[in-house]
C-alpha positions as CSV (number, residue, x, y, z in Angstrom):
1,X,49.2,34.4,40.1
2,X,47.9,32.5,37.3
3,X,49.2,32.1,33.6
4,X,47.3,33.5,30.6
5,X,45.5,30.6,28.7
6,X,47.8,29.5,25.9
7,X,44.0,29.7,23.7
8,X,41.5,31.7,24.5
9,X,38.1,31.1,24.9
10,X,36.3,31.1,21.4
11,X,34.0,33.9,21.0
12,X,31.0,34.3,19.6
13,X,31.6,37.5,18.6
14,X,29.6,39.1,20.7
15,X,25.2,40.3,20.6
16,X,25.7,42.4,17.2
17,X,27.3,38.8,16.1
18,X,23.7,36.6,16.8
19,X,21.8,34.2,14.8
20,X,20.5,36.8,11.7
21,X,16.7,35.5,13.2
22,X,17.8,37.2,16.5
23,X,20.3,39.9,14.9
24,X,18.0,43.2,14.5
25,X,20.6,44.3,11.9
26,X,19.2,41.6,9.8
27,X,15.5,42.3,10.5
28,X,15.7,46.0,10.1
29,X,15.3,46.9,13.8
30,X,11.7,45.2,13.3
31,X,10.1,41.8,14.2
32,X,9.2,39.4,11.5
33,X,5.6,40.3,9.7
34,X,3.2,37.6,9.8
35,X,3.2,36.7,6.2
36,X,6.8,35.9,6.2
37,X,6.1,33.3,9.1
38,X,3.0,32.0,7.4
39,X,5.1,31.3,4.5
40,X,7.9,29.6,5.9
41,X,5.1,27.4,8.2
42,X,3.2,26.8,4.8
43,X,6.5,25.7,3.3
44,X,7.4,23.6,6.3
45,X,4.5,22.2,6.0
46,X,4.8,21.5,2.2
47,X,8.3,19.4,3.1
48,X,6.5,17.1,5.5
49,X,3.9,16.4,3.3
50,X,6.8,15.1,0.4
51,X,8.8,13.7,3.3
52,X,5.7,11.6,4.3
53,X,5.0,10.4,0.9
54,X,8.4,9.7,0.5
55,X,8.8,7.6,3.6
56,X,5.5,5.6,2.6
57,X,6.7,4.5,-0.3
58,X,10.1,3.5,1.4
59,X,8.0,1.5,3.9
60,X,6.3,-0.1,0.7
61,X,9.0,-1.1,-0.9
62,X,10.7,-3.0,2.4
63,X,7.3,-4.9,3.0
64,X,7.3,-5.6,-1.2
65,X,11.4,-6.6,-0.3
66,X,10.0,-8.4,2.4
67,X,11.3,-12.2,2.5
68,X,10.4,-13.5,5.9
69,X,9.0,-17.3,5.3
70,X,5.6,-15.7,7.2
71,X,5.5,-12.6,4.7
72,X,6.2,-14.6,1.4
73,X,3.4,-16.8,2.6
74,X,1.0,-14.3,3.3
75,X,1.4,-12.6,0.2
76,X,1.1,-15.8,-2.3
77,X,-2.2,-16.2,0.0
78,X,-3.3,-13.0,-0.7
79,X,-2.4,-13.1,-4.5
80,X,-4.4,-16.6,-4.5
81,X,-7.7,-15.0,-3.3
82,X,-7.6,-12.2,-5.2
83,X,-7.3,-14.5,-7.9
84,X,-10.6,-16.9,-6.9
85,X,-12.3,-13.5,-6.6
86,X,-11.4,-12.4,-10.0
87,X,-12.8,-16.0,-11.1
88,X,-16.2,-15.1,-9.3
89,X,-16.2,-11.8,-11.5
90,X,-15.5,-13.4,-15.0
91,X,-18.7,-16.0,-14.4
92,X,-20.6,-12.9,-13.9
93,X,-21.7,-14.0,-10.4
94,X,-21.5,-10.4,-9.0
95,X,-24.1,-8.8,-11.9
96,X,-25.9,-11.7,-11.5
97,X,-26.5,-11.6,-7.5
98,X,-26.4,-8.0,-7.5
99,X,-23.2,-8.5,-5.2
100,X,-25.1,-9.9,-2.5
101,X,-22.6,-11.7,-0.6
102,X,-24.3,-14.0,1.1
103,X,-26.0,-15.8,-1.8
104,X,-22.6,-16.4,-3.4
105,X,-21.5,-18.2,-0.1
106,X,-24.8,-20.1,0.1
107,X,-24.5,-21.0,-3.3
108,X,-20.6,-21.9,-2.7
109,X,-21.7,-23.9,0.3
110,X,-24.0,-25.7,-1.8
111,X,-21.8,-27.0,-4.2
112,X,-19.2,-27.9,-1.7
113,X,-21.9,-29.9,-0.5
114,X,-23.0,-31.7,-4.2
115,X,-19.1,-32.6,-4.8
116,X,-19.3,-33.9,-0.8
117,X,-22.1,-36.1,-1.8
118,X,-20.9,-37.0,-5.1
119,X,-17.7,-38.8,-3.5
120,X,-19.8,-41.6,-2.9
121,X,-20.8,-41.9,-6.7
122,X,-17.1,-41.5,-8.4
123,X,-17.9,-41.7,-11.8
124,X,-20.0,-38.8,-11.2
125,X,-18.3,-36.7,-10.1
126,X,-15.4,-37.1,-12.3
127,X,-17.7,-36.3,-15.2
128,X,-19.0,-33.1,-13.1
129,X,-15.3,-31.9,-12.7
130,X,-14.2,-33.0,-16.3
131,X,-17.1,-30.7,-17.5
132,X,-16.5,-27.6,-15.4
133,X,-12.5,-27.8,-16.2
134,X,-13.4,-28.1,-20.1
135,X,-16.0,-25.4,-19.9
136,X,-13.6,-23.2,-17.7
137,X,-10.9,-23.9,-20.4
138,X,-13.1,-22.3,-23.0
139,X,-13.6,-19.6,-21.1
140,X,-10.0,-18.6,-21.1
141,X,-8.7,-19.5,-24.5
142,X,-12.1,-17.2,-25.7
143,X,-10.4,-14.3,-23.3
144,X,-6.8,-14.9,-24.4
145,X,-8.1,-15.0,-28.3
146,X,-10.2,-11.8,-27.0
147,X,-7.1,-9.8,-25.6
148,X,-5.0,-10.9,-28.7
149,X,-7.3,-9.1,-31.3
């Protein structure tokens, strides 16, 4: 003969004791209209849309938190040409090639090449360099004057 269990088994409560989804006292004896389900999968669909945008700009934020040696480095070289590309804009380079791409390189290329050949004639070049960093210079203090006013 066996002993009673000192607990019994926990109960559920039985079918009229369901989920309310499954519980047709909850439903009113009838199945869920379509509308209701359209709005609960439009609303569903609504949170995954903020929970996306929301774990975006988490991800953001850990590669702006980022301080890897190989991440801090990529990002001061990416901050560096932006900055050279911004200096092709302020000359005026873009309006002025119509943003044709390879003419700035060619034209890049080409003074690579004069300061290349200029090595050999010091003074030269000096002077060239001198002149660009004065004229350059202007350019700046006229923009900083500019933004002031």
């Amino acid at each position: 003969m066996s002993s009673p269990r000192s607990s019994p088994r926990p109960s559920r409560g039985g079918p009229s004791e369901a989920r309310p989804s499954f519980n047709k006292a909850a439903s009113g004896g009838r199945k869920p209209r379509l509308t209701t389900l359209l709005r609960e999968l439009e609303a569903t669909t609504a949170q995954l849309q903020r929970l996306t945008v929301l774990r975006n700009r988490v991800d953001a934020a850990c590669a702006r938190a980022d301080t890897r040696d190989w991440a801090r480095e990529r990002r001061e070289r990416t901050r560096h040409l932006i900055e050279l590309g911004g200096l092709v804009q302020k000359a005026g380079l873009v309006e002025l090639l119509e943003d044709d791409r390879a003419t700035l390189l060619g034209a890049f290329l080409e003074l690579a090449d004069r300061l290349q050949q200029d090595e050999r004639q010091d003074e030269s070049r000096t002077e060239l360099l001198a002149r660009w960093r004065h004229r350059g210079l202007r350019t700046f203090d006229a923009d900083t004057t500019t933004m002031v006013e």
